[in-house]
Structures are given as C-alpha cells and as structure tokens.
C-alpha positions in Angstrom: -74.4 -15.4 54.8 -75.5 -15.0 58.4 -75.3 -18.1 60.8 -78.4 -17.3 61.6 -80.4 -18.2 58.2 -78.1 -21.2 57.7 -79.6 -22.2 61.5 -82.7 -21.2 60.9 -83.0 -23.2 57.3 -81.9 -26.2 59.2 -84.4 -26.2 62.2 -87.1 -25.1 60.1 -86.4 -28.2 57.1 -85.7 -30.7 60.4 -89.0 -29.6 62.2 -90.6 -30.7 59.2 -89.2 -33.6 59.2 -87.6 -33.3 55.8 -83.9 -34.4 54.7 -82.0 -32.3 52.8 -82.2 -34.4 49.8 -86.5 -34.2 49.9 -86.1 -30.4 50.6 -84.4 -30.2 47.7 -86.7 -32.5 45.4 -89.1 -29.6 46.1 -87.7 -26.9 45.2 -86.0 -28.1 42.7 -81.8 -27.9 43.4 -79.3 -30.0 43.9 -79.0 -31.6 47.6 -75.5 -29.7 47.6 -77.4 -26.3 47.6 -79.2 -26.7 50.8 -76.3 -28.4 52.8 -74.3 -25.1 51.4 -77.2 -23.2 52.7 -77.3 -24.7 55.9 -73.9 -24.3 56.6 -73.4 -20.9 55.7 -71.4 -21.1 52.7 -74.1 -20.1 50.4 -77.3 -18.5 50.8 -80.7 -18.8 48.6 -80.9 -15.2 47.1 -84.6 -12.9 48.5 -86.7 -14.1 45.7 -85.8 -17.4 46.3 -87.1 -17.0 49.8 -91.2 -17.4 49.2 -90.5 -20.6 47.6 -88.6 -21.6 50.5 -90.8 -20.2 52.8 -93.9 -21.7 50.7 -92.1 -25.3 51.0 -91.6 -25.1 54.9 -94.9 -23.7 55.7 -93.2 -20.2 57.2 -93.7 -16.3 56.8 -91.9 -15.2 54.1 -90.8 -12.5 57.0 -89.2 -14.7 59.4 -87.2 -16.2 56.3 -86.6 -12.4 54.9 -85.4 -10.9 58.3 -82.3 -13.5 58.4 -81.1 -12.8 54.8 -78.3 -10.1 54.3 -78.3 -8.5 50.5 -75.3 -10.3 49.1 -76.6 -11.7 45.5 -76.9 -8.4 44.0 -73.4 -8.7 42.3 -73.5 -12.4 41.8 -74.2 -13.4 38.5 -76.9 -15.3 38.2 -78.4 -18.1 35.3 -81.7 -20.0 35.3 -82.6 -23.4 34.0 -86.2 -23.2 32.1 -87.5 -27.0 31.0 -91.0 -28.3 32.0 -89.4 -31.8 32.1 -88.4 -31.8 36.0 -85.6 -35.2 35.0 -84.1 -32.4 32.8 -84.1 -29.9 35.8 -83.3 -32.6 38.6 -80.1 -33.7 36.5 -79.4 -29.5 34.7 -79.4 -27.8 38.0 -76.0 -30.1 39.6 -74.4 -29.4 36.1 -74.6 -25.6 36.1 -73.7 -25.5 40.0 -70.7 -27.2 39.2 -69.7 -25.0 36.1 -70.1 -22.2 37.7 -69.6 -22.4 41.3 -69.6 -18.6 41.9 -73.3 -18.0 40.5 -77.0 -18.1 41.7 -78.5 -21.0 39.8 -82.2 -21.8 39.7 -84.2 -23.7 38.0 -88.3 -23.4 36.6 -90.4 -25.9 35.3 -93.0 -23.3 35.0 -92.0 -20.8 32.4 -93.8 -18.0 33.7 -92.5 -18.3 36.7 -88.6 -18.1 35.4 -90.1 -15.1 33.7 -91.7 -13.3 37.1 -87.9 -14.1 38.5 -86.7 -12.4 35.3 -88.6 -9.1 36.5 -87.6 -9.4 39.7 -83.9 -10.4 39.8 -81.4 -9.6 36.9 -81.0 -12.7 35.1 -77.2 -13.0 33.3 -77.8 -16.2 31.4 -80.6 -18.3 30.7 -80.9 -22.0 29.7 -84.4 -22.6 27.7 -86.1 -25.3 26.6 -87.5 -25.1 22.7 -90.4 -27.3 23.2 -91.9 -26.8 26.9 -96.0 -27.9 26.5 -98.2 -24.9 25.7 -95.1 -22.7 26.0 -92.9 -22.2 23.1 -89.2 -21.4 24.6 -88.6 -19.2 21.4 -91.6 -16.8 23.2 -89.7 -17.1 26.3 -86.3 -16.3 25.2 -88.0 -13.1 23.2 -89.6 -12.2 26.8 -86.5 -12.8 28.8 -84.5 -10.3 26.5 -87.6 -7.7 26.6 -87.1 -7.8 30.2 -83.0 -7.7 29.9 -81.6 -7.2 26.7 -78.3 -8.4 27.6 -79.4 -11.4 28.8 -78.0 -14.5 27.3 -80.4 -17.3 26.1 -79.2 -20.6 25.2 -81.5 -23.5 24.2 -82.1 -26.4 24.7 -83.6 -28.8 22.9 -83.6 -32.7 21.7 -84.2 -32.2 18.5 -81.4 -30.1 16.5 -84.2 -29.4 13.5 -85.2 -26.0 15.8 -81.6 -24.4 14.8 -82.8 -22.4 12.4 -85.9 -20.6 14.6 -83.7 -20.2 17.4 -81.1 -17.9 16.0 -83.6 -15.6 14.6 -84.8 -15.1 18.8 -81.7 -13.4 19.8 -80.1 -16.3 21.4 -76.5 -16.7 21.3 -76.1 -21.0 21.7 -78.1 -24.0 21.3 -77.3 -27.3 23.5 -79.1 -31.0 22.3 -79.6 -32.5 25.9 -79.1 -33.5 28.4 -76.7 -30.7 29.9 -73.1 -32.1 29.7 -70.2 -30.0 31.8 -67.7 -29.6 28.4 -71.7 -28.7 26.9 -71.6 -25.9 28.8 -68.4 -24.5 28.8 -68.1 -24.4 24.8 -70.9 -22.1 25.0 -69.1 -19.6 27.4 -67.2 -18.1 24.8 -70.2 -17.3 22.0 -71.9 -15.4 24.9 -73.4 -12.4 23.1 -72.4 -10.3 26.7 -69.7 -11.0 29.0 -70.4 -12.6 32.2 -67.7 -11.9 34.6 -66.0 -15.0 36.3 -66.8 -17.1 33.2 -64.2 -16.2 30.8 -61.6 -17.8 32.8 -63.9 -21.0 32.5 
C-alpha cells in the first residue's frame, strides 16, 4: 500500500475527530485493521472504499485515487450475522487466523451479497437465523454468484445441521467464533484456499 492512503486515512479519520477504535465501531473491524491501514501495512480493498468514504464524509474519488490494485490475489472471507456483538467479537478472530486475507464483515445480508458480485469472495461465514433473512438463501446466493465459494454457518442452535448440508455448505460452527473453531474447518473446505492449508 501507498503512504499516501495510509496518510490520507489518518488525516481524514483525525479531522473528524474520530479514534481509531470509533472508526472502527463503524465500519465494523477490528481497531487493528485501521492502525494496519494507517500505517501502510495493510490496505482496505476498492470496494471497501465507499464505506469508508461514506463514514468520513469524502468522495469516494479522493479515497479511490490513493489506492493501488493489490487485493486482487488476496484471498478474501466475509463474516455475514445481523447480530453486530457477533461481528464486533468474529471479525478479530478471522483477522487473526488468517492474517494474509481481506476480512469483512456484513450485518446486512444483502450487502455481503452486492460485495459478493463485486469482489470474489473465497469463504464465507453465515449466520442460519439473521431476522427476515434466512442464511440458507444466502449461502444458495453466494454460491450462484461463485460456485467455489466456501459457506460455513453459523449458528446457536445445532438443530439447523440437517438444512445446512443440503445448501452446499461445507462446515457448520455453534458460536461464538473460537480460533481452534476455525481452523478445524480449514481442512473440510469444499475448494482449496491457498495459504490455509498450512494453517
């Protein structure tokens, strides 16, 4: 990443008077994200950029014109679960598994899906039970959009087991997202996602 959007995320968040952690309430990542953005040794990937731009009050442009292309190889995995506690505490968890990948997290379902259509999605973490949404419908989306996605649930109640498997889904995780969680589902994932086997 470019000094330049790692100085400009910085001014910008500061001129509005935010800290890193409140920036990151808002867009829902971990606090480590936007110091590792703001220091250059990460950078939010383009379609992450509106949301940025939305939260400080900027053109999308100005954001855009300091990004350089360098998530299109990255392998990248979404948390889906309307219950923002569940995304809040997820989002750290996945960061930390896999250290190497774009993580983001929805509480909005049909948002994760526009992302879905917009940026190739490697593996996706969906809630069962998220309000009006049924994450079954979502997982069934997700893999119209990318059939070599891979969808694993989650869910606090095991009884949805059964449903899941017939989705196309290759795990199933009872919350809340637990590190050794995780990393036993690596190796039933339906398509290999490079970097992760040595996890």
């Amino acid at each position: 990443m470019s000094l330049s959007i790692a100085e400009a995320l910085r001014k910008l968040r500061m001129e509005r008077g935010l800290s890193q952690q409140q920036l990151a309430d808002m867009l829902f990542v971990d606090r480590s994200s936007i110091a590792s953005w703001e220091s250059g040794r990460r950078s939010p990937d383009a379609s992450f950029i509106s949301k940025l731009a939305d939260t400080l009050k900027v053109d999308v442009e100005k954001l855009l014109n300091h990004i350089e292309e360098e998530h299109s190889s990255k392998t990248c995995a979404i948390l889906i679960d309307d219950e923002k506690i569940i995304l809040r505490g997820g989002l750290p968890v996945l960061e930390r598994v896999m250290p190497d990948c774009v993580v983001r997290g929805f509480s909005n379902p049909l948002e994760a899906v526009d992302y879905a259509r917009s940026t190739r999605v490697d593996l996706a973490f969906v809630d069962i039970e998220m309000g009006k949404y049924s994450g079954l419908d979502i997982c069934r989306e997700l893999i119209t959009i990318n059939s070599k996605i891979n969808v694993i649930y989650l869910t606090s109640h095991a009884d949805y087991a059964f449903d899941a498997w017939a989705t196309g889904a290759c795990g199933f995780i009872l919350k809340p997202l637990t590190l050794d969680g995780i990393r036993k589902q690596f190796p039933f994932l339906r398509y290999p996602i490079k970097g992760l086997a040595r996890l």
